[in-house]
C-alpha positions in Angstrom: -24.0 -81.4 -4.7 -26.8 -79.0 -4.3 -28.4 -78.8 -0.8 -31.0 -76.9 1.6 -30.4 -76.1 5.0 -32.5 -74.3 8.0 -30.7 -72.1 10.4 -32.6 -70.3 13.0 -31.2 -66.8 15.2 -32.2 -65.6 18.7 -32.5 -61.3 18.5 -32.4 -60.7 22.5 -33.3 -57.6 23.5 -32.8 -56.1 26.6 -32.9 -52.4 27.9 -33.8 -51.5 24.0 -30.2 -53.6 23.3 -29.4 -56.2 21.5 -27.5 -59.3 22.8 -24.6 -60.4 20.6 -21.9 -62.9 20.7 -18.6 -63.3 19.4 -18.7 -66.4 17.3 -15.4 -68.1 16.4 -14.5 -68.3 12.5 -11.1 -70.0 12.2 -8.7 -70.1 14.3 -6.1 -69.7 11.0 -6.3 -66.3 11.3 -5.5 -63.4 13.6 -8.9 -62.4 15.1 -10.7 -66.1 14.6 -14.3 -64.2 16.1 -16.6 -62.2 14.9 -20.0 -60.6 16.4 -23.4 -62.1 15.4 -26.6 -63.0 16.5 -26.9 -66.7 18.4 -27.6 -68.6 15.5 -27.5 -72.7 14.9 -28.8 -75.1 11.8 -31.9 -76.8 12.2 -31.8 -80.3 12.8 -33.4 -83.0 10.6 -36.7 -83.2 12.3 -36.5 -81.0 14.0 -38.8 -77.7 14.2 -37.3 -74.4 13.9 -39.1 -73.1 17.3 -37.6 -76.8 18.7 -34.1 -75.0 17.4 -33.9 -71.6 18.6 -34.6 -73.0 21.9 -31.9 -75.6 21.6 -29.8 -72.8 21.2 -30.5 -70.5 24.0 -29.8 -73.7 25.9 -26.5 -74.6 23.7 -25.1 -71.3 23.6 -25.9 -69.6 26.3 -26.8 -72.0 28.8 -30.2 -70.1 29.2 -33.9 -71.3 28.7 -36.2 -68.6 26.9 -39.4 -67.8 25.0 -40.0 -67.0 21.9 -41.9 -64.2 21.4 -42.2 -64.2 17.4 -41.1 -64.5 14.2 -39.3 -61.2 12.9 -37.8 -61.9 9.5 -36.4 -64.6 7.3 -33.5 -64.7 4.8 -31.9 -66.6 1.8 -28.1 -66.6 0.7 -26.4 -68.8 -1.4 -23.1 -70.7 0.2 -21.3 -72.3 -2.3 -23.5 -74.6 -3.9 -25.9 -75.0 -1.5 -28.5 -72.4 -0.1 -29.4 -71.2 3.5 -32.7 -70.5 4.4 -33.2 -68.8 7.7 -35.9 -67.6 10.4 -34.6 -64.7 13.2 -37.0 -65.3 16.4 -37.1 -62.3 18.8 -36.6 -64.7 22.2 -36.8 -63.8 25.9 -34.0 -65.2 28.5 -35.6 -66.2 31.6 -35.2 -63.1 34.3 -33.7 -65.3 36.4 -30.9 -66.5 34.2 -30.3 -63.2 32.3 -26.6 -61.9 32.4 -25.5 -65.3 33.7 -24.7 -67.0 30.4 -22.5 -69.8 29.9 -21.3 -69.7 26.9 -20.6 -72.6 24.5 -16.9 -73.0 23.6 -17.4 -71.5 20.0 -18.3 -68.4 22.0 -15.2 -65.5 22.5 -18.0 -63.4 24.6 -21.2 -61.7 24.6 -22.2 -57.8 24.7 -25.3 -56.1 24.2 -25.3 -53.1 21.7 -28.2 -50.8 20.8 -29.9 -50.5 17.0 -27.2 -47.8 16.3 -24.1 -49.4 17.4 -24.7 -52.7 15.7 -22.3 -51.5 12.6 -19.8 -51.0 15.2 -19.5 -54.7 15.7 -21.7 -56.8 13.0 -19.6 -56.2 9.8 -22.9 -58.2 7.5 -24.6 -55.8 5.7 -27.5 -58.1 4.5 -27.9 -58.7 8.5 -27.6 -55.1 9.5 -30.2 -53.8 7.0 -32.5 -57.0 7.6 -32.1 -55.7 11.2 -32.3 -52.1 10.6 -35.7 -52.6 8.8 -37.9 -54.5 11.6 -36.4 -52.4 14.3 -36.4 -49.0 13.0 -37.2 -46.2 15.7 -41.0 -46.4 16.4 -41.5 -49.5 14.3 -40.7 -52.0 17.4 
């Protein structure tokens, strides 16, 4: 059965880093996480502003703001396809470096523009990254 789906991703930025979080895969294998951007599907009904502050809330137990839109993406996953918005978001100052993290969640670290291949093994998502935030671009 073909279907469509929305998901949305929070970039965080703080100190010229990005927040990331180690997102469990399967817990089948040896290392079940992996490092991503907070990300979630849309919800029927739902808008996708509506979601990516769902899931500051969700994930990080954090409200935000989104500041805007910075890219969007399409893959194919199996027979369905994924089409997706990354928000550039704001935590509330008060709540910053306090997250509590969903149970999916293995952690959180921030990394800067060039030590993102260190830890995000996507290449579609690093170059998509690599292209809005590009020194002097931001």
């Amino acid at each position: 059965m073909h279907g469509i789906f929305v998901k949305v991703k929070a970039i965080i930025i703080k100190e010229r880093k990005f927040l990331l979080v180690k997102k469990w895969n399967d817990d089948r294998i040896l290392d079940p996480f992996y490092w991503e951007f907070p990300e979630c599907e849309v919800a029927y009904g739902e808008s996708p502003e509506d979601a990516v502050l769902r899931l500051l809330e969700e994930s990080l137990g954090s409200s935000g703001v989104i500041k805007k839109p910075v890219y969007t993406w399409s893959q194919m996953i199996g027979d369905s396809q994924c089409i997706g918005i990354a928000y550039e978001c704001e935590i509330c100052d008060s709540e910053e470096g306090q997250f509590v993290l969903s149970e999916e969640m293995g952690g959180y670290c921030y990394a800067s523009l060039k030590e993102l291949p260190d830890y995000i093994e996507n290449s579609n998502l690093l170059r998509d990254i690599q292209k809005v935030y590009k020194k002097g671009k931001r």
